[in-house]
C-alpha positions in Angstrom: 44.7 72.1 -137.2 46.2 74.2 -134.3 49.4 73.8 -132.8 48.2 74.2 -129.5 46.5 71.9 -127.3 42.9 72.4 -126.5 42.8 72.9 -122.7 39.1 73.4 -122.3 38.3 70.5 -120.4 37.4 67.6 -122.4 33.4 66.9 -123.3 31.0 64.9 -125.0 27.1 65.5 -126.1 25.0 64.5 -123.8 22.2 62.0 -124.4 19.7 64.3 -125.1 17.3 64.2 -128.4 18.8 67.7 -129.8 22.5 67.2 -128.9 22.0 63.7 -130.8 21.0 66.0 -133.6 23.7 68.4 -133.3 26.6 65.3 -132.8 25.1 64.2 -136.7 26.0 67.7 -137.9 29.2 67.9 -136.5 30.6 64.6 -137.5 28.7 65.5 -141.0 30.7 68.9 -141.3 33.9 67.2 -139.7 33.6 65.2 -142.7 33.1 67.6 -145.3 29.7 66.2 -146.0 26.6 67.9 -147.1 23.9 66.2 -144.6 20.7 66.7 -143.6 21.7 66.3 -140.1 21.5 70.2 -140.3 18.5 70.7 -141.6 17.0 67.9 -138.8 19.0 69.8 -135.7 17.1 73.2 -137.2 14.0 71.8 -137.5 14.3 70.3 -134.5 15.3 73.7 -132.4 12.1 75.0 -134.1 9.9 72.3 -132.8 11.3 73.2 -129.3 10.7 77.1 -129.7 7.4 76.6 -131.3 6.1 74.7 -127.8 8.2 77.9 -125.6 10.7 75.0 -124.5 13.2 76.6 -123.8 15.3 74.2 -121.6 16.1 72.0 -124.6 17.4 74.7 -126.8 19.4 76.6 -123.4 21.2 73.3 -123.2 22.0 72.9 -126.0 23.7 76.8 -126.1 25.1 75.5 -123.3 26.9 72.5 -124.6 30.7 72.2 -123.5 31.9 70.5 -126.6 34.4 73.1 -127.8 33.6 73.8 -131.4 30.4 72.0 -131.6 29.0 75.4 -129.4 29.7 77.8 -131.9 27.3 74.9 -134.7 24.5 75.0 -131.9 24.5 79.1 -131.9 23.9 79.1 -135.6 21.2 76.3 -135.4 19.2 78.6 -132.9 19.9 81.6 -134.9 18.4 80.2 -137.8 15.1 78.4 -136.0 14.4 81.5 -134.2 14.7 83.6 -137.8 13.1 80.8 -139.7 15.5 80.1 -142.1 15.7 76.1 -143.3 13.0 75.5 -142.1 9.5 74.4 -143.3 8.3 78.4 -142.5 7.2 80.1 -145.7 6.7 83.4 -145.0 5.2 86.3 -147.2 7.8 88.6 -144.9 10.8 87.6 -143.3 11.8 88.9 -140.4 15.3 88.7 -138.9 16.7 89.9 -135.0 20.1 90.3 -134.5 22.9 91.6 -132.5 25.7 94.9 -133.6 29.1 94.0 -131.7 30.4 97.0 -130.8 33.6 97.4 -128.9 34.3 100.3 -126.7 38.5 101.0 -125.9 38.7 103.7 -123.2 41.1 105.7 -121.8 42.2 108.7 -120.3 40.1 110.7 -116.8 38.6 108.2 -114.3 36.4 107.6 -112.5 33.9 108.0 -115.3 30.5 106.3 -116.8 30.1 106.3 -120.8 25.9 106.1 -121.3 24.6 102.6 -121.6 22.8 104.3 -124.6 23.1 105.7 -127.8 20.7 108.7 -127.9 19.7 108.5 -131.7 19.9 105.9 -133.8 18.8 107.9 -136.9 22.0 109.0 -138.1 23.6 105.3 -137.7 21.0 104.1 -139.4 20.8 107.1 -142.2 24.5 106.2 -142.6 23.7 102.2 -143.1 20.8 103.0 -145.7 23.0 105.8 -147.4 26.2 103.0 -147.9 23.9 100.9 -149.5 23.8 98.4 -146.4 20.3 97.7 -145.7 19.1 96.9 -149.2 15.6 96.2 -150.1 14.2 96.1 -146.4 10.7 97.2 -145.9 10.8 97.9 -142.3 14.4 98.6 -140.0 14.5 99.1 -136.5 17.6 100.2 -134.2 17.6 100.0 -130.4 19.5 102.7 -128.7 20.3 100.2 -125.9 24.2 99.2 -126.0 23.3 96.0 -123.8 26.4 93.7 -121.9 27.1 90.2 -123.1 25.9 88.6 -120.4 22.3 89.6 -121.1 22.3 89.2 -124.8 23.6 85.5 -124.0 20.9 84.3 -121.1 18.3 85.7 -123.6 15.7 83.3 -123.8 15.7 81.4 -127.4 11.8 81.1 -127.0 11.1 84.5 -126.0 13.6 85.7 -129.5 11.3 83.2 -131.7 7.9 85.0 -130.5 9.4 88.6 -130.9 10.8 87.6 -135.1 6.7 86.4 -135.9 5.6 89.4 -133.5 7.9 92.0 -134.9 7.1 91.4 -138.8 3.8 93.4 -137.6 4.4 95.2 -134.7 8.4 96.5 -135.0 10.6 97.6 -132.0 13.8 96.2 -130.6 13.8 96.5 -127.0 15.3 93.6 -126.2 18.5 94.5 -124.2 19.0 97.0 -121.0 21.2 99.4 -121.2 24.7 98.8 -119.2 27.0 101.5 -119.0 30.4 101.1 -119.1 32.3 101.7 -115.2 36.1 103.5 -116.2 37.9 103.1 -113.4 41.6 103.3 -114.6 43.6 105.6 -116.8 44.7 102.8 -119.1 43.1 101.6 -122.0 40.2 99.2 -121.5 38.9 97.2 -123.8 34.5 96.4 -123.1 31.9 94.7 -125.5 28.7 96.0 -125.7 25.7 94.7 -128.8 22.9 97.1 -129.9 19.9 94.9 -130.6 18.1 95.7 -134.2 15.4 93.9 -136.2 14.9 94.1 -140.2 11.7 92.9 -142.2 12.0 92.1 -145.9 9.6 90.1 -148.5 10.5 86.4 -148.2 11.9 85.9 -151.7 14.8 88.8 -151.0 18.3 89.6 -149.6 18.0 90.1 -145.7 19.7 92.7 -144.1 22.0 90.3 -142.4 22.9 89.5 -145.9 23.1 93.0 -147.5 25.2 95.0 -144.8 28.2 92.4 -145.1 31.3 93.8 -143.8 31.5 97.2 -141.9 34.3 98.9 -144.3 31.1 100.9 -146.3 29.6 102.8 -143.1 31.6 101.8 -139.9 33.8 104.3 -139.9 31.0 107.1 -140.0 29.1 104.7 -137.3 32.8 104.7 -135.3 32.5 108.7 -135.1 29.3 109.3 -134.4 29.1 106.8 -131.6 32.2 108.6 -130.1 30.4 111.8 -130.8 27.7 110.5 -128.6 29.5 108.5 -126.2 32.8 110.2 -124.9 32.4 111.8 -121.6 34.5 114.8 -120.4 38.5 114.0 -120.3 38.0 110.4 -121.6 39.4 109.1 -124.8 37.3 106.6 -126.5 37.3 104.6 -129.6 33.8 102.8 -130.5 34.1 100.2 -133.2 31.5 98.5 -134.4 31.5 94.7 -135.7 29.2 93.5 -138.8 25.4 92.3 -137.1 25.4 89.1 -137.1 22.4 86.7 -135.8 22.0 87.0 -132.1 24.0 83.8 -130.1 26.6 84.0 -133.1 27.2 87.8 -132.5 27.5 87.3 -129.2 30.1 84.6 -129.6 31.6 87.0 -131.7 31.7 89.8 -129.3 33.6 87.9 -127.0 36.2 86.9 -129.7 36.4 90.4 -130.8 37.0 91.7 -127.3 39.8 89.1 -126.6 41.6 90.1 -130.0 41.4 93.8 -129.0 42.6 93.4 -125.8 45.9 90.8 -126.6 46.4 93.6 -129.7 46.5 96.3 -126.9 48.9 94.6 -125.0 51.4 93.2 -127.5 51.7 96.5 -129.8 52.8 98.5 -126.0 54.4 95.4 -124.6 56.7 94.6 -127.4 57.2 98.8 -127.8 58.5 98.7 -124.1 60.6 95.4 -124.1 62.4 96.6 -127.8 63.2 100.4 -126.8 64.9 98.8 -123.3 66.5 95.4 -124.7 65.4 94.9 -128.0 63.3 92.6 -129.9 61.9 90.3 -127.8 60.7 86.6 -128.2 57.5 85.4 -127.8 56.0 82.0 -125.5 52.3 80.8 -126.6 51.1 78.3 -124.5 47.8 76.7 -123.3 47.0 76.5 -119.6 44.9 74.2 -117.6 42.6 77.0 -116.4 41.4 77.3 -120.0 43.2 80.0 -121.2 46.0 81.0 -123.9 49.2 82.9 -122.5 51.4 85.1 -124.6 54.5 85.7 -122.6 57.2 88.1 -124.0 60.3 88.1 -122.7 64.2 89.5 -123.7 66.8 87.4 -124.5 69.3 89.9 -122.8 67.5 90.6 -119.3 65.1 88.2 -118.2 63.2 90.9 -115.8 61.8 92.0 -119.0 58.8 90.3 -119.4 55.4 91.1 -120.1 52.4 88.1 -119.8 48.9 88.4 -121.7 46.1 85.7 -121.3 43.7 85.3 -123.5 40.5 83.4 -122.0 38.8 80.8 -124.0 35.1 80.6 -124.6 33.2 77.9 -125.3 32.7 79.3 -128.7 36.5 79.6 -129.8 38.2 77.9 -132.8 41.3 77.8 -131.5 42.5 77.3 -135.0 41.5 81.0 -135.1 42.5 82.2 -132.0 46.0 80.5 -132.7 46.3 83.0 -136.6 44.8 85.6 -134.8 47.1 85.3 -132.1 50.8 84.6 -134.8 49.7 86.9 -137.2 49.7 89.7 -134.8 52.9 89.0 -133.7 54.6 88.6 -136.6 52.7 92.0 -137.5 54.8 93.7 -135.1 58.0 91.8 -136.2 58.1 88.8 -134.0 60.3 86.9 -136.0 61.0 84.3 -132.8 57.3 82.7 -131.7 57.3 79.7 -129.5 54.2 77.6 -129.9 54.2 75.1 -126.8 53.4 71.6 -127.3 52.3 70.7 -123.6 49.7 72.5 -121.4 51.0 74.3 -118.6 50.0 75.1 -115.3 48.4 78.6 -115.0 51.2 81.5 -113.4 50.8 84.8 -111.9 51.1 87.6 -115.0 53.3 90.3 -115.3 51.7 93.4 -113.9 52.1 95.0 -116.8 50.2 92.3 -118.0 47.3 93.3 -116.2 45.4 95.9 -117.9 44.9 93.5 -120.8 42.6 91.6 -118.2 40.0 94.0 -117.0 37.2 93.9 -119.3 33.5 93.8 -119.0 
C-alpha cells in the first residue's frame, strides 16, 4: 500500500451492465482470487464491439475509479485482439501501440517531423534481435501519433481493423503530430507509433516475443534520432516495449511523468547541493490531483525547487510512490518526507516549471 493519500477524487462504478462486470474483477483480483469475473467482463467487451457499440466500452475507458481504469484498458485490449475469448482463430492478429518518448533541447523555435520516414531499418533491427519471432506478417506505421488521439480511438473501429488486418495489413491508424519546441530547456513529449503483427493462432504473439526493449532499443533510440533531430536541436528518442493499445497509452503517460520528475530532480538537487548542500525532500498529494516533490535546503530556505507530477486515471500510486523514492534516494536523498495529509495545491518554483510543459 502507498504512503500517500489518493487525492483523485473519490468514485464508484456506475450501474451499468459492463462496469458491474468489471466491479467482479476488481474485488476478485483485490482478493487474490482466480475468477471468472474476467473472463465475463472480456466476453462481455466483445459482445459490445462485435454490435460497433462503442458507448458501452468508451465508458467504461472512461471509468474514474482509480486503479480499476488501468483493469478496463486490458479488458478492451484483449476483446478487441481476441484473446479469452470464445474466438478461435486459424491467425491471430494483434494491434498495438510503441511508447516512444522524445526529450528535446537545445535551438528553438523548432518542429521535430510527426513521422518517421522508414520504418525498415526499425523493424530490420526488431527481427535481427530476435524480437518479432515467428510472425507471418509485421507492419510499422511511420506515424508517431499524440496521446490524445491514440486514447479517443474508437474501441469498435480497433476490433474491425484486428479481423480486417489478418488479410488486408497496414497500420494507419494515428496522424502524425509533430512536436512544437519552443524553449531551450529540455522537454519531455510522448508520442506511440501504431503497428500490427499476424501470427498462426497456436504461437507466441509479437506482443509476447519483443518483451523488454534492452535487445534492439538502443539501435531503435539512434536511428530515430538519426531521423528525427532537426538543425541545432538535441534530442533523445526512447522507445518503450509495445504494449496493447489503451494499456500503452496509459503507459505513455506514466513514462512521460517519470521522465519529466527524473529531469527535474537529477538538475534540481545538482543546483540546491553545489549552493547549500544536500537538500531534503517533501512528497505530498494535492487536492488538484496531483503529486508534489518539493526540495528545499535546510540552510537557506530560498532554495527550493517544486515538481508535480499529474495523476492519471490509470496510475498505481503504489508505483508512482517507488518510482517517485527510488529516484530520490538514487541521487542520495537520504531525508524524504512522505506527507500523511493532502494539501492544498501552491504556486511552483519557477525553476520548477520546465518539468511541466509537455505534450
Amino acid at each position: 500500500m502507498p504512503s500517500l493519500p489518493d487525492p483523485r477524487p473519490a468514485s464508484d462504478f456506475p450501474a451499468e451492465p459492463l462496469h458491474d462486470r468489471l466491479r467482479s474483477a476488481w474485488d476478485a483480483r483485490a482478493q487474490g482470487r482466480s475468477s471468472h469475473a474476467w473472463t465475463g467482463l472480456v466476453r462481455g467487451v466483445r459482445r459490445s464491439l462485435e454490435r460497433g457499440d462503442d458507448d458501452d466500452v468508451v465508458s467504461l475507458l472512461r471509468g474514474t475509479v482509480p486503479g480499476a481504469a488501468l483493469l478496463a484498458a486490458r479488458a478492451v485490449d484483449d476483446a478487441v485482439n481476441g484473446i479469452g475469448t470464445e474466438e478461435d482463430l486459424a491467425l491471430a492478429a494483434r494491434v498495438f501501440l510503441m511508447p516512444v518518448l522524445v526529450v528535446t533541447a537545445g535551438a528553438f523555435p523548432a518542429v521535430v517531423p510527426g513521422a518517421v520516414a522508414e520504418t525498415g531499418e526499425i523493424v530490420q533491427t526488431m527481427r535481427a534481435a530476435g524480437a518479432l519471432g515467428p510472425v507471418e506478417s509485421f507492419a510499422l506505421s511511420g506515424a508517431l501519433g499524440a496521446g490524445e488521439e491514440a486514447a479517443g480511438k474508437s474501441p469498435a473501429a480497433l476490433h474491425r481493423f484486428v479481423r480486417a488486418g489478418a488479410a488486408e495489413g497496414g497500420v494507419e491508424l494515428l496522424h502524425p503530430a509533430p512536436v512544437e519546441i519552443d524553449s531551450a530547456d529540455e522537454r519531455v513529449h510522448i508520442r506511440f507509433l501504431a503497428g500490427m503483427s499476424v501470427t498462426a493462432g497456436h504461437a507466441p504473439t509479437f506482443l509476447e516475443t519483443a518483451g523488454g526493449v534492452g535487445r534492439w532499443g538502443m539501435t531503435m533510440a539512434r536511428l530515430l534520432a538519426r531521423q528525427l533531430t532537426p538543425t541545432g536541436v538535441s534530442l533523445l528518442a526512447i522507445p518503450r516495449a509495445p504494449m496493447s493499445w489503451y494499456c500503452a497509452v496509459a503507459e505513455g503517460t506514466f513514462a512521460r511523468e517519470e521522465a519529466s520528475f527524473n529531469l527535474f530532480a537529477t538538475s534540481a538537487i545538482r543546483q540546491i547541493r553545489s549552493s547549500t548542500g544536500d537538500p531534503f525532500a517533501v512528497v505530498s498529494s494535492c487536492s488538484d490531483g496531483t503529486i508534489r516533490i518539493d526540495l528545499r535546503s535546510p540552510f537557506d530556505e530560498m532554495e527550493a525547487r517544486s515538481h508535480v507530477w499529474v495523476l492519471d486515471v490509470h496510475h498505481d500510486l503504489d508505483r508512482v510512490e517507488r518510482s517517485i523514492v527510488d529516484l530520490l534516494k538514487e541521487c542520495r536523498l537520504d531525508d524524504v518526507r512522505l506527507s500523511p495529509e493532502i494539501a492544498a495545491p501552491l504556486p511552483l518554483h519557477p525553476a520548477g516549471l520546465a518539468g511541466r510543459l509537455l505534450s
